[in-house]
C-alpha positions as CSV (number, residue, x, y, z in Angstrom):
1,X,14.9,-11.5,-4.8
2,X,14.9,-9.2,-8.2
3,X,13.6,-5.5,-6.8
4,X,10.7,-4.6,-9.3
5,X,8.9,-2.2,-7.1
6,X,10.0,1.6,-6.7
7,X,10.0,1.2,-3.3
8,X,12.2,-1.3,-3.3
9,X,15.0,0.4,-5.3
10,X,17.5,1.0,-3.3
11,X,21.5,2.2,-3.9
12,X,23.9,-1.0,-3.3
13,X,25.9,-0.1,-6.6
14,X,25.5,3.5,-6.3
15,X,27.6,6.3,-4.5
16,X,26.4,8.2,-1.7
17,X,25.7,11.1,-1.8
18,X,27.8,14.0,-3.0
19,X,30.2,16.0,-0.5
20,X,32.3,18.5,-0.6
21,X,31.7,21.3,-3.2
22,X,29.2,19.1,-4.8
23,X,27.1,18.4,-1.3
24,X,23.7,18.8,-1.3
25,X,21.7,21.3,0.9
26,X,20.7,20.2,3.9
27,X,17.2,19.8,3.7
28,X,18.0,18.2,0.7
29,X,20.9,15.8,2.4
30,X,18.0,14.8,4.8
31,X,15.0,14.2,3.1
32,X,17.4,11.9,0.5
33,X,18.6,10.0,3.5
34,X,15.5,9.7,4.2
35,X,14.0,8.4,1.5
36,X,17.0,6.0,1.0
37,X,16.5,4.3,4.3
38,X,12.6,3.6,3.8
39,X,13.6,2.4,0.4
40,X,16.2,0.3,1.9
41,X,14.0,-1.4,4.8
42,X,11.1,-2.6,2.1
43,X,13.7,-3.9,0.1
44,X,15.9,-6.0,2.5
45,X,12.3,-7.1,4.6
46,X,11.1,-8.3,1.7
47,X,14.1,-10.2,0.8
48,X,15.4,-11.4,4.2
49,X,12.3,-10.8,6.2
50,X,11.7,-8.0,9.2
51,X,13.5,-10.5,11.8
52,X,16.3,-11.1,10.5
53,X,16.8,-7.5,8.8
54,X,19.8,-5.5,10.6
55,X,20.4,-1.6,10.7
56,X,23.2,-2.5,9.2
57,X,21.9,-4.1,6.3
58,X,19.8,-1.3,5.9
59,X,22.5,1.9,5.9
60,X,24.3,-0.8,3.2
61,X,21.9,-0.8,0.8
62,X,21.1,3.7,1.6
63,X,24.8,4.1,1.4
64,X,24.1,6.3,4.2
65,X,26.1,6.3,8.0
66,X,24.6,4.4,11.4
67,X,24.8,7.8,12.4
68,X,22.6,9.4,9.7
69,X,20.0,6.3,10.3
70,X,19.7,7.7,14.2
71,X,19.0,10.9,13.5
72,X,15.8,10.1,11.1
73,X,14.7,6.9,12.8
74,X,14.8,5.6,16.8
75,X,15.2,2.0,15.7
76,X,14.5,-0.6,13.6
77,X,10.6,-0.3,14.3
78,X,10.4,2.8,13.8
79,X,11.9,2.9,9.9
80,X,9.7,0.2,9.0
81,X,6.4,2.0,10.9
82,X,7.6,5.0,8.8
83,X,8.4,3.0,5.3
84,X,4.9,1.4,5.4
85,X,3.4,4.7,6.3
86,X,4.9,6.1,3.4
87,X,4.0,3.4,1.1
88,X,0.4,3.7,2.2
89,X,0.1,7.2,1.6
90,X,1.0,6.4,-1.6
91,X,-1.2,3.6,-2.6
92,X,-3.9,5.6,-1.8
93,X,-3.0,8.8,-2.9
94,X,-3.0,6.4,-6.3
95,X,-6.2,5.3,-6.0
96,X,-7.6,8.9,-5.5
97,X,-6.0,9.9,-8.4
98,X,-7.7,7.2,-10.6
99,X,-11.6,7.6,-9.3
100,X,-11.1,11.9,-9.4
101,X,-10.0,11.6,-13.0
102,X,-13.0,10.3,-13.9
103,X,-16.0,11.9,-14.9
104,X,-18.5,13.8,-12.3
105,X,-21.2,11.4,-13.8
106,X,-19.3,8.0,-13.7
107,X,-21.4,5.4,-12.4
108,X,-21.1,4.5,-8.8
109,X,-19.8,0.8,-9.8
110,X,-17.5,1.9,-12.4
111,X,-15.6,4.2,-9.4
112,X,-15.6,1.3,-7.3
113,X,-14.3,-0.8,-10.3
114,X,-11.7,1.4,-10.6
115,X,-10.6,2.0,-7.0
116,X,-10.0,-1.9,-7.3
117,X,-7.9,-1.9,-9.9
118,X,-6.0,0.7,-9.0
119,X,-5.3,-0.8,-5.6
120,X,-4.1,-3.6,-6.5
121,X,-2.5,-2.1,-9.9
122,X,-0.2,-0.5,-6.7
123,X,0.4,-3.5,-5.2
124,X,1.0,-5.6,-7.9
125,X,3.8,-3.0,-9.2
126,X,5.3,-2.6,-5.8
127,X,5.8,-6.3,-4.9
128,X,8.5,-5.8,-2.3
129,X,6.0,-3.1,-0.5
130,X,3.1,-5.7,-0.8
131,X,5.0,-8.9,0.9
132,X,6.3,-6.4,3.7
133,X,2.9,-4.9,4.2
134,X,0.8,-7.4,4.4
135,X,3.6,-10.1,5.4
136,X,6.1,-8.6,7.6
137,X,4.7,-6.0,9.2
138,X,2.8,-8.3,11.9
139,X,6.3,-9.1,13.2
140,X,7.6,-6.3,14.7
141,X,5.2,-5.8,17.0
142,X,2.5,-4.2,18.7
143,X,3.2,-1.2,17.3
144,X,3.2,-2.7,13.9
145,X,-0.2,-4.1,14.6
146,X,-1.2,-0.6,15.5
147,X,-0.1,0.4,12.1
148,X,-2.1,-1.8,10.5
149,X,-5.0,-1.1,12.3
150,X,-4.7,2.7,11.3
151,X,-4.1,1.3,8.0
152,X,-7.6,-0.5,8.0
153,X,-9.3,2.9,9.5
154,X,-8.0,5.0,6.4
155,X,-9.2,2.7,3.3
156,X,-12.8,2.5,5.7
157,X,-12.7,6.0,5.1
158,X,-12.5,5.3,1.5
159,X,-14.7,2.9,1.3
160,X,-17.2,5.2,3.2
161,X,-17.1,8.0,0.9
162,X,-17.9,5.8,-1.9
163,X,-20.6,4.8,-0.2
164,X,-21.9,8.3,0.5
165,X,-21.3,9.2,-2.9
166,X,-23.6,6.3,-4.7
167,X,-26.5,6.8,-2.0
168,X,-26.2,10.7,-3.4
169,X,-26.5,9.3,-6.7
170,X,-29.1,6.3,-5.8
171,X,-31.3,7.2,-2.6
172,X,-32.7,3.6,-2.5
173,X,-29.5,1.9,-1.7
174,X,-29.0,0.9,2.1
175,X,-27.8,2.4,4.5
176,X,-24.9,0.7,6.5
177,X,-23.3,0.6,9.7
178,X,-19.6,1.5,10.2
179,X,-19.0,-1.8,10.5
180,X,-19.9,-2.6,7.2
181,X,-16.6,-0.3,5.8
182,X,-14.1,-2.1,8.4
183,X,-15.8,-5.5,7.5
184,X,-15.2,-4.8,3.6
185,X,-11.8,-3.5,4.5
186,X,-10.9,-7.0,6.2
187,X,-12.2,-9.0,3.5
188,X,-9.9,-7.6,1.2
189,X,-7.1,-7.7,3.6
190,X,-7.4,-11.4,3.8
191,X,-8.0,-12.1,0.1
192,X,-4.5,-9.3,-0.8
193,X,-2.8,-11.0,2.1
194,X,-3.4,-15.0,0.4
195,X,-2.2,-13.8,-2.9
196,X,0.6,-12.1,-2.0
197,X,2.1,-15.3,-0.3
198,X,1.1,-17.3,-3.0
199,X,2.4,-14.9,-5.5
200,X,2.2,-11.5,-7.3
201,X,0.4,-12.2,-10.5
202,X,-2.7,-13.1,-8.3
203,X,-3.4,-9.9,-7.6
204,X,-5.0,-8.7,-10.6
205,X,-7.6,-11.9,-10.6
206,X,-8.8,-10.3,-7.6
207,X,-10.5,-7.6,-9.5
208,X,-13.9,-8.8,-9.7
209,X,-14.2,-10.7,-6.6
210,X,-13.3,-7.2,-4.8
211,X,-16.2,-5.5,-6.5
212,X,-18.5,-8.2,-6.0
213,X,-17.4,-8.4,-2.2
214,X,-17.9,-4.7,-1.7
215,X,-21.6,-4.4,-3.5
216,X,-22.6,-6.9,-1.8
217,X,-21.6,-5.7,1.8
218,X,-22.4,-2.1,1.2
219,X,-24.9,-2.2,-1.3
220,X,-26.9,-5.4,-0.5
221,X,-26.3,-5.9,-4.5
222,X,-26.1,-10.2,-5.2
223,X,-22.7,-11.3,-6.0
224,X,-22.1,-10.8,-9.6
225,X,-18.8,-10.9,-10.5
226,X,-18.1,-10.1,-14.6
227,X,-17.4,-13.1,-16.9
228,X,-13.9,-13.7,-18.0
229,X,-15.5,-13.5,-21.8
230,X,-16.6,-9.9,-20.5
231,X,-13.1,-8.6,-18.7
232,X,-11.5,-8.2,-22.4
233,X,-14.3,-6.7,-24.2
């Protein structure tokens, strides 16, 4: 599989890192281990699948020791728990950095536009992260499953103060249940999970069925999704 995604970059063909005079602090030493091994977990999951992934395919492609993988992770599990954790916080710290760059008086649709694209704008650069995600994370366990759950909870949350936001902006819009943020959240799930199996360049085309999905659940708004005439304008 070609690595495309940042995430997935990982340090087959590189040296490890420096000793000696040249080392590294130690802070520094860590958190570059670190970040080596999460990198290194996406990218061999991705390509091999979580099963049949090794920890010793992934201190290969870190160029880091067993013993340096031990002392940042308990086991397998727990690296991929962390990786996708970190990739999450990502992808949403990406989306919040879309929607606050826009203007206080942006239309509550046009946010919500936005927060699409940039949600799957992240996945769609970060394919590697996307398969294991929504793919292979299922597979290693119950603790995984826990993972995703919390994953679901925290774009709710988004999709929640959204909500609040455009009831600010329009009082007559509906209230909702909480359901109503974990239901759009599933949806979505679902829909990002199909595409990804059937390929990458789906995710994009998902765009205005996302928006459409969420109006309609949170906003009681008919299903309107933009013509393809209108998406280039």
């Amino acid at each position: 599989m070609k690595q495309e995604g940042s995430l997935a970059r990982t340090h087959e063909r590189n040296p490890g890192l420096p000793r000696g005079r040249a080392s590294l602090p130690a802070d520094a030493v860590k958190a570059a281990q670190r970040e080596r091994l999460i990198r290194a977990i996406i990218a061999a999951s991705a390509e091999h699948g979580y099963l049949r992934v090794t920890i010793a395919d992934v201190v290969s492609r870190a160029k880091v020791s067993r013993a340096a993988f031990y002392a940042h992770f308990a086991d397998k599990v727990d690296c991929l728990l962390e990786a996708t954790l970190y990739g999450r916080q990502l992808l949403i710290g990406h989306i919040r950095a879309e929607t606050h760059a826009l203007p206080r008086e942006t239309p509550s649709e046009e946010v919500l536009r936005v927060a699409c694209r940039a949600f799957l704008a992240f996945l769609t650069g970060e394919p590697e992260f996307a398969r294991v995600f929504y793919l292979e994370l299922p597979s290693a366990g119950p603790l995984a499953i826990g993972r995703a759950v919390e994953a679901q909870a925290a774009y709710a949350r988004l999709n929640e103060s959204w909500h609040r936001r455009a009831r600010r902006l329009d009082p007559g819009l509906p209230a909702v249940p909480p359901e109503a943020f974990h239901a759009a959240v599933g949806a979505t799930t679902e829909l990002v999970r199909a595409a990804v199996h059937n390929g990458h360049p789906a995710l994009p085309a998902l765009e205005d069925t996302l928006v459409s999905l969420h109006l309609a659940l949170l906003t009681a708004k008919p299903w309107q999704g933009r013509t393809s005439a209108s998406r280039h304008d």
